[in-house]
Each structure stands twice: as C-alpha cells, then as structure tokens.
Kinemage of the C-alpha trace (Angstrom):
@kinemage 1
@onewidth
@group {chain A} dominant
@subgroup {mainchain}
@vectorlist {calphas} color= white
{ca unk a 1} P 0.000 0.000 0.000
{ca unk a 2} L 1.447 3.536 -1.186
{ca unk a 3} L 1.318 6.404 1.610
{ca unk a 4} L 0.743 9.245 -0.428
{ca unk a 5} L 3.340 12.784 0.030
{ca unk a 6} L 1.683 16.431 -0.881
{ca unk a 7} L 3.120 15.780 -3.790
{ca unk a 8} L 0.016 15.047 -6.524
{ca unk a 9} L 0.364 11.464 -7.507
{ca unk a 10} L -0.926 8.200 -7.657
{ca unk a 11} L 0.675 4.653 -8.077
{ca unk a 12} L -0.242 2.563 -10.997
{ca unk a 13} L -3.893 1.160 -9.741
{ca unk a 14} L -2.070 -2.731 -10.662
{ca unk a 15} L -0.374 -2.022 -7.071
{ca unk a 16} L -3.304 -2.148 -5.629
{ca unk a 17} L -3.903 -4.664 -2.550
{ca unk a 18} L -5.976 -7.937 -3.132
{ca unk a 19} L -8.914 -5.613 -1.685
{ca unk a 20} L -8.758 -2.305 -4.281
{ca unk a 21} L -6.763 -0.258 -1.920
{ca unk a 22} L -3.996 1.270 -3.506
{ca unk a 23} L -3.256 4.403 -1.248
{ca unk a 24} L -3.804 6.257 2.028
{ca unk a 25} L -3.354 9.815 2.581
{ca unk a 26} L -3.022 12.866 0.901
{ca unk a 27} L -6.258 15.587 0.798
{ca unk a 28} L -9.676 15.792 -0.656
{ca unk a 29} L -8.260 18.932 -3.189
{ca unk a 30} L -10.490 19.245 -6.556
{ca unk a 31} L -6.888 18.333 -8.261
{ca unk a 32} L -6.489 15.495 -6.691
{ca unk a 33} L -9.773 14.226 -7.030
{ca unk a 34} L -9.728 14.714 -10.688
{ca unk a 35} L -6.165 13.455 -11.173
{ca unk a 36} L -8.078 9.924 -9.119
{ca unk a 37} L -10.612 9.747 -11.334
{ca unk a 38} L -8.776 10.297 -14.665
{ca unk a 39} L -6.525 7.526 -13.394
{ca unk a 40} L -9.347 4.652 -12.382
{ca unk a 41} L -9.267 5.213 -8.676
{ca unk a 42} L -11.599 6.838 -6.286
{ca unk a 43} L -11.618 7.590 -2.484
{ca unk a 44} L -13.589 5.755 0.209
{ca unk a 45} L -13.456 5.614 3.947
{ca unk a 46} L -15.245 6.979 6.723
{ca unk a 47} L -14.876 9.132 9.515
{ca unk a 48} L -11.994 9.038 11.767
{ca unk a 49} L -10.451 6.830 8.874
{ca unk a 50} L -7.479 8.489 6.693
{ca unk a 51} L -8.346 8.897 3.160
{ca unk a 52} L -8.273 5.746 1.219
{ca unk a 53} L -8.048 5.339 -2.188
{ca unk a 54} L -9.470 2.168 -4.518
{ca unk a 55} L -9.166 0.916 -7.765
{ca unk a 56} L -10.671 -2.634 -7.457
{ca unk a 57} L -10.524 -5.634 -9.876
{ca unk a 58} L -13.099 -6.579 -11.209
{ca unk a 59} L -14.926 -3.105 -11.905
{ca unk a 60} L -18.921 -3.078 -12.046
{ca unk a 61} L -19.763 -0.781 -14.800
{ca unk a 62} L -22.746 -0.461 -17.119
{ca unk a 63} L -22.550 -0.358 -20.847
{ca unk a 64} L -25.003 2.087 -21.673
{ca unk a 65} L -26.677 -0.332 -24.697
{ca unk a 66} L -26.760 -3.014 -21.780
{ca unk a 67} L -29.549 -0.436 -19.514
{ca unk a 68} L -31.762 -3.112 -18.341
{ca unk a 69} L -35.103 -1.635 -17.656
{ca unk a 70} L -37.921 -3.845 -16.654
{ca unk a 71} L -41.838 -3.996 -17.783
{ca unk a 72} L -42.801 -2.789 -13.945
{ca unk a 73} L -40.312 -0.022 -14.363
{ca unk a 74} L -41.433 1.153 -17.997
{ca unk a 75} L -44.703 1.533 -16.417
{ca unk a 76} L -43.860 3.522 -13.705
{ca unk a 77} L -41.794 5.611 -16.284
{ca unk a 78} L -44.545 6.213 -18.822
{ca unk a 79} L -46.688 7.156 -15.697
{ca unk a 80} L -45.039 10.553 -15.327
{ca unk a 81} L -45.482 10.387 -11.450
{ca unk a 82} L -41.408 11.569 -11.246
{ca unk a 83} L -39.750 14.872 -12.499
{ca unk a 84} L -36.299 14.903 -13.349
{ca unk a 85} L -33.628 17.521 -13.360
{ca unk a 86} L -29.938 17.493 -13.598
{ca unk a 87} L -27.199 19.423 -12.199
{ca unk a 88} L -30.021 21.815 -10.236
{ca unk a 89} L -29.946 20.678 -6.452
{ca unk a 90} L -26.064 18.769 -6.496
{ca unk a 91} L -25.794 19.777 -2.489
{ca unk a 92} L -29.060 18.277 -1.640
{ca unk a 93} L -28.359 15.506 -3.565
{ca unk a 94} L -24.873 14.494 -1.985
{ca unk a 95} L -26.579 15.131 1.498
{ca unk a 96} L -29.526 13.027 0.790
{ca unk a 97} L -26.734 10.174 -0.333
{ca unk a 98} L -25.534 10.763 2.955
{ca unk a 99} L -27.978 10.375 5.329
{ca unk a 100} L -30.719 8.099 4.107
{ca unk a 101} L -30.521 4.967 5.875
{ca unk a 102} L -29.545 1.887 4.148
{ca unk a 103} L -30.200 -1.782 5.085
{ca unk a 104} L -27.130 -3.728 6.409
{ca unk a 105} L -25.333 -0.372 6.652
{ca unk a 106} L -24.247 1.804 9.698
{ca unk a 107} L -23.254 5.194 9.101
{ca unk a 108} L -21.789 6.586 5.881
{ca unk a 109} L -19.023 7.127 4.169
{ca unk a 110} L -19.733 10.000 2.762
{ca unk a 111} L -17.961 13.030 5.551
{ca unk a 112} L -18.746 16.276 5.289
{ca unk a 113} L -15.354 16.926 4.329
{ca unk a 114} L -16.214 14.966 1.104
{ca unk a 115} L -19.039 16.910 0.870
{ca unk a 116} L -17.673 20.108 0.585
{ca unk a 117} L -14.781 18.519 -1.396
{ca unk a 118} L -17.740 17.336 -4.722
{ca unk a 119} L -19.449 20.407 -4.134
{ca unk a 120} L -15.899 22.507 -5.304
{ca unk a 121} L -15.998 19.467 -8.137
{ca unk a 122} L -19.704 20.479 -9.321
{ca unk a 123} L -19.120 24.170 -8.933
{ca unk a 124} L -16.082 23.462 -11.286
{ca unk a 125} L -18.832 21.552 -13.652
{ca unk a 126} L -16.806 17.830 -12.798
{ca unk a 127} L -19.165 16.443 -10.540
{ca unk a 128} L -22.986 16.565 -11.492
{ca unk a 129} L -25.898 14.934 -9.986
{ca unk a 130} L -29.938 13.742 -11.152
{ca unk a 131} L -32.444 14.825 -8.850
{ca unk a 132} L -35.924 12.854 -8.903
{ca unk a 133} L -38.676 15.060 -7.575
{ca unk a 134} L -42.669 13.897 -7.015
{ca unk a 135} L -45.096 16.544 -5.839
{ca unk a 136} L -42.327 18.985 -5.764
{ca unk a 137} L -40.698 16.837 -2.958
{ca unk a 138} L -36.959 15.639 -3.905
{ca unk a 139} L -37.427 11.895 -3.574
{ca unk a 140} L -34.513 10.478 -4.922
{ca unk a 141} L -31.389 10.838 -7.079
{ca unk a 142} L -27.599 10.900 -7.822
{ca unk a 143} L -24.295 11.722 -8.173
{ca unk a 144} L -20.906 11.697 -10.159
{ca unk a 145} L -17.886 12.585 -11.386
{ca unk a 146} L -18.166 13.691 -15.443
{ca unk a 147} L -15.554 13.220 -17.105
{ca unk a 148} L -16.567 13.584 -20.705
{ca unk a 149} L -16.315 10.102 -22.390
{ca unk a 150} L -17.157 7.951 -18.998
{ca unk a 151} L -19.485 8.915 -15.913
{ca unk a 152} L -18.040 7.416 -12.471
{ca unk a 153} L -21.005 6.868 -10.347
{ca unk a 154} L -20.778 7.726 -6.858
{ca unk a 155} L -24.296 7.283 -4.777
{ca unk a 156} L -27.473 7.281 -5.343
{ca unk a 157} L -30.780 7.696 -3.020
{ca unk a 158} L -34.377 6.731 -2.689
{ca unk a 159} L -37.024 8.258 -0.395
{ca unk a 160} L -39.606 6.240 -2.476
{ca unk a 161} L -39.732 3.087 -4.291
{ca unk a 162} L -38.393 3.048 -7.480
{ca unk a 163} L -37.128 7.328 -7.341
{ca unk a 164} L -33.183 6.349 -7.739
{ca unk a 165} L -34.176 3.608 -10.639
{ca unk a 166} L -35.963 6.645 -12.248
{ca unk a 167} L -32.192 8.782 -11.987
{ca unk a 168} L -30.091 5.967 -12.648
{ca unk a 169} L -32.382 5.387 -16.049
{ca unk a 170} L -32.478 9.301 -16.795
{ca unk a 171} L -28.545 9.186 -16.552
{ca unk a 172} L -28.230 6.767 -18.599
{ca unk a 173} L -30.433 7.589 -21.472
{ca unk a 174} L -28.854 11.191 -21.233
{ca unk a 175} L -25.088 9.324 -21.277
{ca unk a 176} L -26.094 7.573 -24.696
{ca unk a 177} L -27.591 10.545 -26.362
{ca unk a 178} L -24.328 12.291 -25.699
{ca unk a 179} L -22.061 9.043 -26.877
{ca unk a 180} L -20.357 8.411 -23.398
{ca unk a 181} L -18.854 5.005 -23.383
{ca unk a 182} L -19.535 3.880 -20.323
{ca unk a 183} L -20.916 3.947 -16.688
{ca unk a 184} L -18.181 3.329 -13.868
{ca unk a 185} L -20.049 1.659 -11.055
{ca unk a 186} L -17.035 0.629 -9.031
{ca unk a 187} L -18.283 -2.370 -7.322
{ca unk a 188} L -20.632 -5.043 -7.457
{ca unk a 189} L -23.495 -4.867 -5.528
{ca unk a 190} L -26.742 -6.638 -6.692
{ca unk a 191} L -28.944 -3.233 -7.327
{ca unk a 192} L -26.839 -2.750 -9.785
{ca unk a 193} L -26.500 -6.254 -11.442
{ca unk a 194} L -30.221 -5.912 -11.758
{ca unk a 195} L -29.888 -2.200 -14.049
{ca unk a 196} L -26.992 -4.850 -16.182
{ca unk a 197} L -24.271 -3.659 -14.879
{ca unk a 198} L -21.721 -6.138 -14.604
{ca unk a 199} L -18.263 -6.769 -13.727
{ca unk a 200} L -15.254 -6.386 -16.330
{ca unk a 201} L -11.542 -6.576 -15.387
{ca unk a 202} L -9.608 -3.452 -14.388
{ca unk a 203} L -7.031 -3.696 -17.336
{ca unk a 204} L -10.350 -3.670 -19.754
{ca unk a 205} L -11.865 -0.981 -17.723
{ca unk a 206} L -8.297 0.764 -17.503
{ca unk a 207} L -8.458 0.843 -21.513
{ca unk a 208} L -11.760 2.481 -21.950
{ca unk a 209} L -11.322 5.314 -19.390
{ca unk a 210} L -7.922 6.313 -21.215
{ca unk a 211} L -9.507 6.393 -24.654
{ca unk a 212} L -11.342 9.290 -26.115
C-alpha cells in the first residue's frame, strides 16, 4: 500500500492490494480528485479513517446499450409520477446520499469533508448529480464525477420506491444521447446487477477510461 506525500500522484492502480486499496493519505483537493478519477481510482473511507483510495478488480460498470429496464419499471416511467432535473440541487443531492438509511449499513461514508470537497468538483462543472422530484418533494437521485467520455457513479438515493431507478435510467439515457462510453459503477453490488451492470476486469476498464 502507497502512503501518499503532498506531492500530486498516484501509483499505478495494478499495485493495488488484493482488496482495491492502492493508497492512504493525501487531501480531498479538486486536483487530486480529478487526477483519481482520470486515473481509475476513487476515495472511500469513513470518519476518523485516513483517506483511502481504490481501484478494485473486477470493476462493475454499465454499458449504456446493456440499460436493463424492466416492464414494472417502464410503467412507472410512462406514468409521469417523477420529475427529473440534472445538475439543479447537487448539495441536496450528496446530502440526501448521505444520510438516508440503508439496510445492512451503519453510518456513511460519505464526511462532510467529502461533501464540501464534490461540491468545489460540481461548482467546477466535474461532478454533477440527477435529482428525482414527485409533488415537488426531492425523492430520490444521484451523483458523479463527469468526465466527458465515462461517468463514475458515486451514490445514489431513494425516499420512495423506485425514485433512484428513475435517476439511474435518466442518466443513462442522457449518457447515450451524448455518446459516453460507459458507466463506472465501481463495485458489485446486486442493485446494480439488476440495471446490467456487470463486472469487467480493471485492465479492460483501464483501456476504456484512457480512450477518447
């Protein structure tokens, strides 16, 4: 594992451990998290935890043309019961993803240092979110890092059933009208196998986030 100097750098994500974790250390700067993110890694710990950085292998991740929507969802979808915006309410959005309460989880990882750290990102136009709203109530949504060819996924959230489905599918269909390659989900869970997402190797996944 590579303790990381002030210095702005990242090992090569192949020396990551067995787990994904390749680093510990440095800050949450908008540089740094770019620099992460351009180079198939991401941060992820929790509080009282130094910063951790990931690249695992295998990475989930959703090939757009792969979007697997089902008959109960296309109903729900053609109902018009949600409203969806993007990029309007990025600060609710990443506070939402941190405090709704998830099954089998306790606490978040999501600090508010990292919130204040994406919220530099969006008002920079790198990190953008998908806000779900019913009866002018924000029910659900999303949020990312853009950066240009793929979208790395960070969280999403659901106040009702079905409202982070509706981003996830608004995403995506706005992702393939704009010819983005891919979806970076990081890491399996099975939500997410359900949308097709699935699992590719890191060297695969390392190829597609350097081309452009």
């Amino acid at each position: 594992m590579y303790y990381l100097s002030p210095e702005l750098f990242f090992p090569p994500v192949d020396q990551a451990n067995r787990d994904g974790i390749l680093a510990v250390g440095g800050d949450l700067s908008p540089e740094r998290l770019l620099l992460a993110y351009k180079s198939g890694i991401f941060p992820w710990f929790e509080n009282g935890e130094p910063i951790m950085w990931w690249s695992p292998n295998p990475r989930m991740v959703l090939f757009l043309d792969e979007l697997v929507v089902s008959k109960s969802m296309r109903n729900i979808l053609n109902r018009n019961s949600f409203k969806v915006n993007f990029n309007q309410n990025f600060r609710d959005v990443i506070f939402n993803c941190q405090n709704i309460e998830r099954d089998g989880q306790n606490g978040t990882w999501i600090t508010n240092d990292m919130i204040e750290a994406y919220c530099k990102l969006h008002e920079l136009g790198i990190a953008k979110s998908v806000e779900v709203w019913q009866d002018e109530v924000l029910v659900g949504g999303l949020y990312g890092i853009d950066l240009g060819h793929v979208f790395c996924g960070e969280s999403m959230f659901s106040k009702v059933s079905n409202a982070s489905k509706v981003a996830f599918i608004a995403l995506v269909n706005q992702l393939k009208a704009t010819n983005y390659k891919l979806l970076d989900c990081q890491v399996y869970n099975p939500h997410l196998e359900s949308l097709g997402c699935r699992e590719i190797d890191r060297i695969d996944f390392m190829e597609i986030l350097k081309s452009k």
